[in-house]
C-alpha positions in Angstrom: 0.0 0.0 0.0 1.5 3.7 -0.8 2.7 5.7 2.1 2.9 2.1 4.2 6.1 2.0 6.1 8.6 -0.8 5.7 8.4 -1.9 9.6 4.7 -1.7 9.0 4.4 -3.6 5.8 6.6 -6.4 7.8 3.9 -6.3 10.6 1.3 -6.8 8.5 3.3 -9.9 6.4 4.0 -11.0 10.2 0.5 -10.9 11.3 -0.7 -12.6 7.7 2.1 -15.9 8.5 0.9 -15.9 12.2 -2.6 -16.1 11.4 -2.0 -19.2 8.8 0.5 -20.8 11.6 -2.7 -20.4 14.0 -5.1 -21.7 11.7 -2.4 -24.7 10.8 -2.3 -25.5 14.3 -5.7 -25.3 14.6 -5.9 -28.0 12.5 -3.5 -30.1 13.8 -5.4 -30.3 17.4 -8.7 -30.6 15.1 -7.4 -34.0 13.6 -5.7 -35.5 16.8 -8.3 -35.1 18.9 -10.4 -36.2 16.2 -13.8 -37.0 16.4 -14.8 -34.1 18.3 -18.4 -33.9 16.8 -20.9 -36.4 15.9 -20.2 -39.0 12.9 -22.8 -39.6 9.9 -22.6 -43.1 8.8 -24.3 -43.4 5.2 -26.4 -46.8 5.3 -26.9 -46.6 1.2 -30.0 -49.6 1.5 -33.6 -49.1 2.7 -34.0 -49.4 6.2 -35.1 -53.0 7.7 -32.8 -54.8 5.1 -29.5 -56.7 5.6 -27.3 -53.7 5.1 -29.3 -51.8 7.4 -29.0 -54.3 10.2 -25.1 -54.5 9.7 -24.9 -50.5 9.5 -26.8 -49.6 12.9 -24.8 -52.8 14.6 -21.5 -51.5 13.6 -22.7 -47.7 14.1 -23.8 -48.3 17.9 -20.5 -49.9 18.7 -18.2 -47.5 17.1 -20.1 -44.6 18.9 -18.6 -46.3 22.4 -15.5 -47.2 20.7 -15.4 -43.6 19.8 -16.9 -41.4 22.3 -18.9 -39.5 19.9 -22.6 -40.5 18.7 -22.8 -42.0 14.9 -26.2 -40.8 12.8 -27.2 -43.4 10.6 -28.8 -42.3 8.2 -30.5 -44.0 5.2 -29.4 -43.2 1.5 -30.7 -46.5 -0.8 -31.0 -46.6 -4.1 -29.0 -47.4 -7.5 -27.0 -50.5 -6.2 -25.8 -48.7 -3.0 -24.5 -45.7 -5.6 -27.0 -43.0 -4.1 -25.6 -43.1 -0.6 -21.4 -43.8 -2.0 -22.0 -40.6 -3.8 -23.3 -38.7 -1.1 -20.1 -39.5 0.2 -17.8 -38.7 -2.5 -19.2 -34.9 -2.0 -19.2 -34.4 0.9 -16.3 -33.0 2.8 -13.2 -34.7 3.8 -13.1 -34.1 7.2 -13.8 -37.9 8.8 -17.5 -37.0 9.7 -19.3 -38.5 6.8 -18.8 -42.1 6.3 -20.4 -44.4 4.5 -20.7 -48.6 5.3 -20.7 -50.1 1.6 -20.5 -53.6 0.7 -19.9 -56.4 -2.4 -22.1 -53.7 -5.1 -19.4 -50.9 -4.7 -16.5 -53.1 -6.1 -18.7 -54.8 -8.8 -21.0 -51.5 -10.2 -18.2 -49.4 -11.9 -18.1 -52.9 -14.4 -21.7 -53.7 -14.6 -23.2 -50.1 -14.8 -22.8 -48.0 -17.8 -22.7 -44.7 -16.5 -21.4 -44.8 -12.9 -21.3 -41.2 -11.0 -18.2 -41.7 -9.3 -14.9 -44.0 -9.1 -14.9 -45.7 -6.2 -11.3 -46.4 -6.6 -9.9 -42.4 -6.8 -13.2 -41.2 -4.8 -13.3 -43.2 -1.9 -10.4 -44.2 0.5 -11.3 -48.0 2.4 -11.4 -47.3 6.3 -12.0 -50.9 7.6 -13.6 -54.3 6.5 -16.4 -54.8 9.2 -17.6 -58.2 8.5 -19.0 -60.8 5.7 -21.9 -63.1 5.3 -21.4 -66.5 2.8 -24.2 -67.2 0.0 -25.1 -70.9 0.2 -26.2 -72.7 -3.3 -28.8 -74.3 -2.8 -30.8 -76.4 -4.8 -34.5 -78.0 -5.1 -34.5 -80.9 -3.8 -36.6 -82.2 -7.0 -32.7 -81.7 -9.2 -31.2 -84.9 -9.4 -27.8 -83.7 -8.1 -26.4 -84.2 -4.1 -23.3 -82.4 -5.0 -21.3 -79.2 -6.9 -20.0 -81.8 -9.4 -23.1 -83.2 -9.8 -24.7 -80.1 -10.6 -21.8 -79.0 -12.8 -22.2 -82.0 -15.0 -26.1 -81.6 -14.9 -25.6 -77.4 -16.3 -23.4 -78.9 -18.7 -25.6 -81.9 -20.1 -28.4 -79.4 -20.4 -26.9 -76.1 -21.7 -29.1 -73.1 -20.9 -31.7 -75.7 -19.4 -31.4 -74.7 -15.9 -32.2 -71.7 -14.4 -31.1 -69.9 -11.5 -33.0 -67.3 -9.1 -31.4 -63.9 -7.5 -32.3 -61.0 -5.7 -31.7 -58.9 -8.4 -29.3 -57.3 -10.7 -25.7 -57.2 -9.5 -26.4 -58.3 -6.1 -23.8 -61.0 -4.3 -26.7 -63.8 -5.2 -26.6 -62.8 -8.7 -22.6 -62.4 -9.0 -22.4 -65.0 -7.2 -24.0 -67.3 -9.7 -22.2 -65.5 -12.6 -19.1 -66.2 -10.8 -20.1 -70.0 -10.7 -20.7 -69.9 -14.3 -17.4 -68.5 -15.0 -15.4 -70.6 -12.8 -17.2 -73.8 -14.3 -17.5 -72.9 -17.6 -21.5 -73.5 -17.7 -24.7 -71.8 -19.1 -27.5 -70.8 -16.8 -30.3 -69.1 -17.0 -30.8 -65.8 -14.8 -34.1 -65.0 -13.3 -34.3 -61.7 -11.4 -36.4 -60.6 -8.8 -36.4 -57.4 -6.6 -35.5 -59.0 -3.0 -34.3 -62.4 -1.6 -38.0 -62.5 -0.4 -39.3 -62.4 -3.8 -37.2 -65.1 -5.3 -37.5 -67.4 -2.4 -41.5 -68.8 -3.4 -40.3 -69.7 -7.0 -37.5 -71.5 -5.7 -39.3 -73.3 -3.3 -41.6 -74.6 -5.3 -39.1 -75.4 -8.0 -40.0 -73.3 -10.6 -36.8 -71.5 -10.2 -34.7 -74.7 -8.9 -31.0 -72.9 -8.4 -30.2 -70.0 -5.5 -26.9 -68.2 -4.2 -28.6 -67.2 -1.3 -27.7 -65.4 1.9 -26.6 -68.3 4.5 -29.3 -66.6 6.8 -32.2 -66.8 4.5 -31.1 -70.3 3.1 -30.8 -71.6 6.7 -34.1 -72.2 8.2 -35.3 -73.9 4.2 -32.4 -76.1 4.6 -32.9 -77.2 8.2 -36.5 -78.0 7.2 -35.3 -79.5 4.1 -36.9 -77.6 1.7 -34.2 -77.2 -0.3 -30.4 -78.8 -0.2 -27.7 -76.9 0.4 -24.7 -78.0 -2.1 -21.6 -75.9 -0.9 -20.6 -72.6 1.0 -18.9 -69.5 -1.5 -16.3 -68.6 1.1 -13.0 -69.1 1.5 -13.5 -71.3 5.0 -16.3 -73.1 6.2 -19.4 -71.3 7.6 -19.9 -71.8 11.4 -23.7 -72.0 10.7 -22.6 -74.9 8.3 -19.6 -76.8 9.4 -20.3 -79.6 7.5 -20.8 -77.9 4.2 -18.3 -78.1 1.9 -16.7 -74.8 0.5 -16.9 -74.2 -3.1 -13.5 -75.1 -3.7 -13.9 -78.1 -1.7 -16.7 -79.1 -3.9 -14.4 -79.0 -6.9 -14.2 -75.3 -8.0 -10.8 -74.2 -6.8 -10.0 -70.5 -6.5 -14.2 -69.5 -6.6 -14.5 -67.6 -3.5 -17.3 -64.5 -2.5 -19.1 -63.5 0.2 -21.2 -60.4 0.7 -18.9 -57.8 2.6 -19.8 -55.3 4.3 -16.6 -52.0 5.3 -16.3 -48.6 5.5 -15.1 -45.6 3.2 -14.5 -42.1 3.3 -14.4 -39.2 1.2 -10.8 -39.0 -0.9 -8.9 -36.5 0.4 -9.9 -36.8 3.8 -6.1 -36.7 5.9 -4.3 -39.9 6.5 -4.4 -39.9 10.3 -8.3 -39.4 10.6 -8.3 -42.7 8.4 -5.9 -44.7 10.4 -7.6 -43.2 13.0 -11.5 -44.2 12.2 -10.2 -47.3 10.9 -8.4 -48.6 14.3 -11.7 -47.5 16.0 -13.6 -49.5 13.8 -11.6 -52.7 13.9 -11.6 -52.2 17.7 -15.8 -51.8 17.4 -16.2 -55.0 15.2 -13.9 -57.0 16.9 -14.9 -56.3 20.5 -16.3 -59.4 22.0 -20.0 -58.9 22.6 -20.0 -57.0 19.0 -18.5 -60.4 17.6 -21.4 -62.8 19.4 -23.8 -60.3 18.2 -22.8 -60.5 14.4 -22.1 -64.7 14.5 -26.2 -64.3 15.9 -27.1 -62.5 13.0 -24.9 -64.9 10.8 -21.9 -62.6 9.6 -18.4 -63.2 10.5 -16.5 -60.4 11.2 -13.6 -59.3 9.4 -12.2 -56.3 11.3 -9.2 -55.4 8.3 -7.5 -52.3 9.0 -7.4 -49.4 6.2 -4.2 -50.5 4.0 -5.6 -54.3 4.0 -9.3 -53.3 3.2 -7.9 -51.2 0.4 -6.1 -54.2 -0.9 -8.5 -56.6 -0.7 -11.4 -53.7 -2.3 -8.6 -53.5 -5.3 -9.0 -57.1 -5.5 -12.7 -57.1 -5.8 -12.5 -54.9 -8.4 -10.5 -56.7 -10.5 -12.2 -59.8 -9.8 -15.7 -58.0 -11.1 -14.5 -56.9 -13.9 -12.9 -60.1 -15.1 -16.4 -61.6 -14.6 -18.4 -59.6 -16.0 -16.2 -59.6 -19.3 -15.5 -63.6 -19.5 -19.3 -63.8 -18.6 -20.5 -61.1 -20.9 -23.0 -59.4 -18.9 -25.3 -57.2 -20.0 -24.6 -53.9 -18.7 -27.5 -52.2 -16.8 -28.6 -49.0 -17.8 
């Protein structure tokens, strides 16, 4: 400014550096003491569903874990892509999160236009926990085993159909996967929920399931259907005795619906190691763990650098299915 002295013009650059030191500082205490307000957790399915369940569970225990109250909030709609985006936006400060599972790694290959890249929008936080799909069969197909099946699908190509609970969900990829890894032809028969495929199956109109080892439980027990295998890596403890797929004879098939947690990109390193320890801490607590194994998931508790391995992984695997299967792409 004219007529500004030099010892004033020094004050004033003084004043300017001290104000951005204060406000640096500022936010350094801001992210160690970190949370210091109330959480939003994103649960991106309707309210009452599987995701819901698994997004209040881990919410109420990561409010103890870390002494601030989570808000769950409800965002469903477009394959879990409504509530991920709301996420993307919003700012990366560690106070929005969102709980996503399976759909997030598989959409960016099965949608055509998706809003966001998971991979360069999201960071991974923490894996919270999985459930297993169980195949599971009508007890009218001639087949006790995945071998059996295999050679039945093969013997009858595009004879047999198989149910899901809809487009891109873990029953449907789960089946595509199947067909991939075995080198068979199915039919696909969608429906809109586990609960709307579950009557045609049933009554063998629809005579092949991936389905959720919770729902297929209670039809097995009462041996309304057979349960052929387990899609996870290790046996289920709700089915010790059921063989895992690769057990059965598909080596290297593997999936489970996952459920973890992501944050905005951009949000600062040690908020994310910071979220993520108090997540791992939440799922893995021991009365969190007997109430998850209740509800039939198994939890996972990965920290943020092995989640966001694993979520690369998924990815990849997706899109290598969805190619060597061919499927359509939904609009």
């Amino acid at each position: 400014m004219r007529g500004q002295s030099p010892i004033t013009n020094y004050q004033s650059r003084f004043y300017l550096a001290a104000a951005a030191l204060a406000a640096w500082s500022g936010f350094v205490v801001a992210a160690d003491a970190y949370p210091v307000k109330p959480i939003r957790l994103i649960v991106p399915y309707a309210a009452g569903g599987t995701g819901d369940i698994i997004g209040r569970l881990v919410g109420g225990k990561l409010a103890e874990v870390a002494g601030q109250s989570v808000i769950v909030e409800n965002r469903p709609g477009a394959g879990g892509n409504i509530g991920a985006e709301a996420t993307v936006r919003a700012a990366p400060d560690g106070y929005t999160v969102v709980i996503a599972a399976t759909s997030l790694a598989s959409n960016p290959s099965l949608q055509k236009k998706m809003p966001f890249d998971p991979l360069k929008d999201l960071v991974p936080v923490a894996g919270c926990c999985e459930v297993a799909t169980i195949l599971v069969v009508h007890p009218s197909l001639p087949v006790k085993t995945v071998k059996e099946l295999v050679a039945l699908a093969k013997a009858n190509p595009a004879g047999l159909s198989f149910a899901s609970s809809g487009l891109g969900t873990t029953s449907h990829l789960a089946a595509e996967l199947f067909k991939v890894t075995a080198r068979v032809d199915l039919v696909h028969v969608p429906y809109k929920a586990d609960s709307m495929a579950l009557p045609d199956v049933l009554s063998g109109r629809v005579p092949i399931m991936f389905m959720l080892q919770t729902t297929a439980m209670p039809q097995v027990k009462a041996r309304k259907l057979k349960a052929l295998a387990v899609s996870t890596r290790e046996r289920s403890p709700l089915f010790p005795d059921l063989p895992t797929m690769a057990e059965a004879g598909l080596p290297g098939y593997e999936i489970s619906a996952w459920f973890g947690l992501f944050l905005p990109a951009r949000t600062p390193r040690d908020v994310v190691d910071r979220l993520g320890t108090a997540a791992v801490k939440a799922v893995l607590a021991p009365d969190m763990k007997e109430r998850l194994l209740e509800q039939g998931f198994v939890p996972t508790g990965m920290p943020p650098e092995r989640f966001a391995a694993f979520f690369r992984g998924e990815v990849e695997k997706w899109a290598r299915v969805v190619k060597e299967g061919g499927l359509a792409l939904i609009d």
